[in-house]
C-alpha positions in Angstrom: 6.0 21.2 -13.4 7.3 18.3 -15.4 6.8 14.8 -14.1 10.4 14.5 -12.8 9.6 17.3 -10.7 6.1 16.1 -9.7 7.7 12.9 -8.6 10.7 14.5 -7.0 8.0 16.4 -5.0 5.9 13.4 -3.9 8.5 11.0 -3.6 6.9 8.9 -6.3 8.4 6.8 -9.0 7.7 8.1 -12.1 6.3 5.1 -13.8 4.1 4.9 -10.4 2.5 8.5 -11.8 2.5 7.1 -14.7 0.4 4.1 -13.8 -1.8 6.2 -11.6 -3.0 8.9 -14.5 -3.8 5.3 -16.6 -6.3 4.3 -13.5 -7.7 7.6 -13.4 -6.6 8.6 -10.2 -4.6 11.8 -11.5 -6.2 13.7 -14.0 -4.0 13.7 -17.5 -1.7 16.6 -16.9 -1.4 19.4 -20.2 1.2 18.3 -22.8 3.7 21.4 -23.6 4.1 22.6 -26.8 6.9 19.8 -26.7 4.5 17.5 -25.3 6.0 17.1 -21.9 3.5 16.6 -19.5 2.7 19.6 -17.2 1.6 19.0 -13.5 -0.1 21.7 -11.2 -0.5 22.0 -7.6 -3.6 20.2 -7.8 -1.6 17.3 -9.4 0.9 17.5 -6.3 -2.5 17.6 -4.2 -4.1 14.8 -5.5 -1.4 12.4 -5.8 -0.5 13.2 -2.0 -4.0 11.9 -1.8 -3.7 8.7 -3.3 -0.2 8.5 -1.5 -1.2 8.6 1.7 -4.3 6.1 1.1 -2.0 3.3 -0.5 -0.1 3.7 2.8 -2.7 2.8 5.1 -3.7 -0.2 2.4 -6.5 1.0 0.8 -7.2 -0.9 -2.9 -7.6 1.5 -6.2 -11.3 1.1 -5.8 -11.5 2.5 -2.5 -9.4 5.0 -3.5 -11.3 5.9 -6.3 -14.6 6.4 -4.1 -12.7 8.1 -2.0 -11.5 10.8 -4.5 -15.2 11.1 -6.3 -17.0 12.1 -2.7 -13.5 14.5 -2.4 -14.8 15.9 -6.2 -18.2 16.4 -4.7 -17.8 18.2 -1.5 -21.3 18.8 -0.8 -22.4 15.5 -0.7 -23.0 13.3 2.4 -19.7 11.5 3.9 -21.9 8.5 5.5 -20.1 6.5 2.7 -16.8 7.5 3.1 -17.4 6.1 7.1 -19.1 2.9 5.8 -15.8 2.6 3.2 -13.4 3.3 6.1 -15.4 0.5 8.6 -15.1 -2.2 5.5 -11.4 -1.2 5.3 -11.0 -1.4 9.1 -12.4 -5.2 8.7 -10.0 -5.8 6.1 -7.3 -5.0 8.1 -8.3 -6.8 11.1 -8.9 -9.9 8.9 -5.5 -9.5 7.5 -4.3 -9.1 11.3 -6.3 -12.5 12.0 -3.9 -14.2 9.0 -1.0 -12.8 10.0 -0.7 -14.2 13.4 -2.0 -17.7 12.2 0.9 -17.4 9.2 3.0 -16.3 12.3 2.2 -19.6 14.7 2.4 -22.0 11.0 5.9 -20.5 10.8 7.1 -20.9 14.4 5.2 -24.2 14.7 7.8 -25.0 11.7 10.5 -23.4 13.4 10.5 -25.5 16.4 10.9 -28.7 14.2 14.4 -28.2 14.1 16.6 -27.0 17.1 20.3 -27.9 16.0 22.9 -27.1 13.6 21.7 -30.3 11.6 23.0 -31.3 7.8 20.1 -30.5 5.6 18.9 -34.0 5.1 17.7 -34.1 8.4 16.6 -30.4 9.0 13.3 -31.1 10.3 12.1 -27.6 9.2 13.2 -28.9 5.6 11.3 -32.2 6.6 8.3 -30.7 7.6 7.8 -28.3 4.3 8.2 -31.2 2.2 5.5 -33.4 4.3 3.2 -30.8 4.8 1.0 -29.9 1.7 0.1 -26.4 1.0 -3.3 -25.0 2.2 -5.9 -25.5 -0.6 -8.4 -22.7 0.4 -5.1 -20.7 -0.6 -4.6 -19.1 3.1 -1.0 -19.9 3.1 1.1 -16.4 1.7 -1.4 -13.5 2.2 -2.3 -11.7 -0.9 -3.0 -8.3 0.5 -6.0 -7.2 2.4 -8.5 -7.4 -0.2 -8.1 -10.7 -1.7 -10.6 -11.0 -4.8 -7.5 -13.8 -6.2 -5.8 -11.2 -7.1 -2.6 -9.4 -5.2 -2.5 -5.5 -4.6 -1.0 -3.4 -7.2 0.6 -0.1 -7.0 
């Protein structure tokens, strides 16, 4: 199948496939005597895969070791369960963020209770007096902050 139709079939943006054969999570597909790009099943397989592991947040690394212990099905899966446990943490310390960001923004909020002109909004008052964190906890990044955000 063409890439149209492998994206189509995954409900994936094309440039996403794109982006993914450059990471090395899909294998390069067969050009055509053309050179179209030719996906198989296994294609369709694998990027349902990767898919399905950027939905539940996991970073390209994980999802790399992820897809090596899938290439070697004999080998022990005590890895992929220490992998999962490190992304569990992740996503609790993410959790941990998100309700702090949560009272920040409510703590805001309550700073201004009325229909006020913008001069004295107190919610405008109290961004402009407060200074941004400088440990850089204020907007998260993504669950596996490294100073970069997530990609893809």
């Amino acid at each position: 199948m063409k890439i149209g139709d492998l994206a189509k079939a995954t409900s994936t943006p094309v440039e996403t496939i794109r982006y993914y054969e450059r990471e090395g999570l899909l294998p390069a597909a067969a050009r055509t005597e053309a050179n179209y790009r030719h996906y198989s099943d296994a294609h369709t397989q694998r990027l349902q895969f990767v898919r399905h592991c950027r939905s539940l947040d996991m970073s390209l690394e994980e999802i790399r070791a992820l897809l090596a212990f899938q290439d070697a099905p004999g080998d022990n899966c005590a890895s992929v369960n220490a992998l999962l446990d490190a992304h569990i943490g992740h996503v609790a310390q993410r959790i941990r963020e998100l309700r702090a960001l949560e009272k920040q923004l409510k703590a805001l909020r309550s700073q201004c209770q009325g229909a006020l002109d913008a001069e004295h909004c107190g919610i405008l008052e109290g961004l402009s007096a407060q200074s941004p964190n400088p440990a850089g906890q204020g907007h998260l990044q993504g669950a596996h902050r490294k100073g970069l955000g997530r990609s893809a």
